[in-house]
C-alpha positions in Angstrom: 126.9 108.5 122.0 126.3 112.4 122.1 122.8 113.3 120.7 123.2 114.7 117.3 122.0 118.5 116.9 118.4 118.0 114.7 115.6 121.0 114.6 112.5 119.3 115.5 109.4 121.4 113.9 105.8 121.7 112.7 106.4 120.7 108.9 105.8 123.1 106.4 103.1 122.3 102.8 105.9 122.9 100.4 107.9 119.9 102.3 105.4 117.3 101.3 107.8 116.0 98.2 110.8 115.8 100.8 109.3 114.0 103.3 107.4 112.0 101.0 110.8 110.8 99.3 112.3 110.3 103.3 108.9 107.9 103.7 109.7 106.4 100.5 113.7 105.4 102.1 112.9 104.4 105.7 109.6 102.9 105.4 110.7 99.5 104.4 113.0 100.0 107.9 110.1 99.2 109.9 109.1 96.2 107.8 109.4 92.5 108.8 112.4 91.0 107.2 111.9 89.0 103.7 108.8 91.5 102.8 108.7 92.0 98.9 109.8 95.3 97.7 106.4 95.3 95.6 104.6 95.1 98.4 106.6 98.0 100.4 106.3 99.8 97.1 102.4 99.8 96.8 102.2 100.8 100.4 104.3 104.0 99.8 102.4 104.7 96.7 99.2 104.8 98.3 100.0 105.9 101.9 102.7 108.0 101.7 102.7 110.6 98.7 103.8 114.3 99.0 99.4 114.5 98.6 99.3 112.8 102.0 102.1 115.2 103.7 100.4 118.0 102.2 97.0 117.5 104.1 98.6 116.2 107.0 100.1 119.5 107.3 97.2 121.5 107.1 95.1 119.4 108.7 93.4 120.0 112.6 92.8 116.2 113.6 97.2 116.0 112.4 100.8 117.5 113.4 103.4 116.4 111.3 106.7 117.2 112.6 110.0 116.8 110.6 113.8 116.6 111.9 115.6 119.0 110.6 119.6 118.6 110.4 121.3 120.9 112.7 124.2 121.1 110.4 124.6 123.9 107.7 122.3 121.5 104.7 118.8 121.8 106.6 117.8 118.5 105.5 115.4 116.6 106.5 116.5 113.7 108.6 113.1 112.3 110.1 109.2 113.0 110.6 106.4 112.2 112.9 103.0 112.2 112.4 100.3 112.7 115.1 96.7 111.9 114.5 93.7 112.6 117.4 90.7 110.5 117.2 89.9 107.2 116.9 91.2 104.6 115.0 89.5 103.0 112.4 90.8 99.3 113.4 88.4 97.3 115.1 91.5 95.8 117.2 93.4 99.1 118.2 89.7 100.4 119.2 89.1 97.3 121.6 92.5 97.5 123.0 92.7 101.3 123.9 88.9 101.2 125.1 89.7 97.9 127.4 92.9 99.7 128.8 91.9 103.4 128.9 87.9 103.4 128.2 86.7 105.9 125.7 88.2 108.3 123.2 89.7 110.2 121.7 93.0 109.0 121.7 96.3 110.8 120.5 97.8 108.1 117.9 101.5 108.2 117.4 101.3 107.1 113.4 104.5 107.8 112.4 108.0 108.0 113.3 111.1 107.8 110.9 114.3 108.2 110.8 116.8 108.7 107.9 119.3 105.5 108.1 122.2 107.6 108.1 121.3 108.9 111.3 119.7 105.9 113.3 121.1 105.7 117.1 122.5 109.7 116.7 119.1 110.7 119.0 116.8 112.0 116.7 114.3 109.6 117.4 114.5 109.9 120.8 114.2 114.1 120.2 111.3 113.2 117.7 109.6 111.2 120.2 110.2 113.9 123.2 108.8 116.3 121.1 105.7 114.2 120.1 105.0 113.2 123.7 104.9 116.9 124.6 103.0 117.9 121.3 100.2 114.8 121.7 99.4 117.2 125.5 99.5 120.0 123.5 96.5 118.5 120.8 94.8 116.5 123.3 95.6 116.9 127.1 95.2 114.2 129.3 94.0 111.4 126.7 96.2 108.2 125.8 99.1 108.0 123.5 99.1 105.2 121.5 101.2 103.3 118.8 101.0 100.1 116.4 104.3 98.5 115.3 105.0 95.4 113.6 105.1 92.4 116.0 108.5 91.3 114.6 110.1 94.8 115.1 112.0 94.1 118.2 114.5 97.4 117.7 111.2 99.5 117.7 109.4 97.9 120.5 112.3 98.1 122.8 113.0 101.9 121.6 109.0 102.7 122.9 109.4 100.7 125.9 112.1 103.1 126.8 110.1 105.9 126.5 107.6 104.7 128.7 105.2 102.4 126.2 103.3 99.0 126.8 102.1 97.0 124.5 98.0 96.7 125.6 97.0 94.3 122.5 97.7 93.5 118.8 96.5 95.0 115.4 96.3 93.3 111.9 97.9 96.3 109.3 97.9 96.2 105.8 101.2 96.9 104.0 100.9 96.6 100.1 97.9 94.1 100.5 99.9 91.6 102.8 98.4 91.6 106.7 101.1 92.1 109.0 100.7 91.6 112.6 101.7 94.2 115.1 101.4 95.2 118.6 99.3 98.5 119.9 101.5 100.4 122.5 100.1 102.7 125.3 102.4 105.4 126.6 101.7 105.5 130.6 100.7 108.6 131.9 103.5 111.3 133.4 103.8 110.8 136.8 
């Protein structure tokens, strides 16, 4: 399939509402199947808000980059979000200093795509320009992902772009512990 033409881009403030309502649509994507709408629900009301997008936005320890259609609308088809520090799991932490020793680390928190335009490339142009971004932020330190353990079309799509799964996380969605796996992107060669 031919890649589809997308824009990727630093986000800009006055996006927060758009991206908020395109986290609001794919989030329950990456969920296990049979997880209760409530429960997806309270996670996007507390996580992801157009507040959230807005600080991410603005903020130095963050780069949130959006997909922007290449076609005449402009719309927003997917976003990333890049975090530098440390996280604040006790598991991720344990995993990432066994594999790669101390921080920081370069976390790859989020990365959606609208369902209209899943397996067009925009992920794969999303996650290109992440990879190159995290080097940007932080060069030379780890790259690093959680996912949920029963996300098999997400773990595979990582592996593919060169990440390992180094150890597994707990993560809260809604109030209901999920388990997922922590992903380390292998160093360019």
């Amino acid at each position: 399939m031919t890649a589809e033409p997308v824009v990727v881009r630093a986000a800009r403030p006055q996006e927060a509402a758009e991206i908020a309502w395109l986290a609001a649509l794919t989030f329950p994507l990456a969920c296990p199947e049979g997880t209760p709408v409530p429960t997806m629900a309270a996670h996007v009301a507390a996580h992801l808000t157009p507040a959230h997008f807005a600080a991410w936005s603005g903020s130095a320890e963050h780069l949130l980059l959006v997909a922007e259609s290449g076609d005449d609308s402009g719309s927003l088809v997917g976003y990333t979000l890049l975090a530098v520090g440390e996280p604040a799991g006790p598991d991720e932490l344990a995993a990432l200093r066994s594999a790669v020793g101390p921080g920081p680390y370069v976390e790859l928190s989020k990365i959606y795509v609208h369902p209209d335009h899943l397996g067009h490339g925009t992920a794969g142009r999303m996650l290109t320009t992440a990879t190159s971004e995290a080097q940007r932020l932080a060069p030379g330190r780890p790259f690093w992902l959680g996912t949920n353990g029963q996300n098999a079309r997400a773990q595979s799509f990582y592996r593919r772009h060169g990440f390992t799964v180094i150890g597994r996380r707990t993560y809260d969605v809604g109030g209901v512990q999920h388990d997922d796996v922590v992903m380390l992107q292998a160093p360019a060669e």
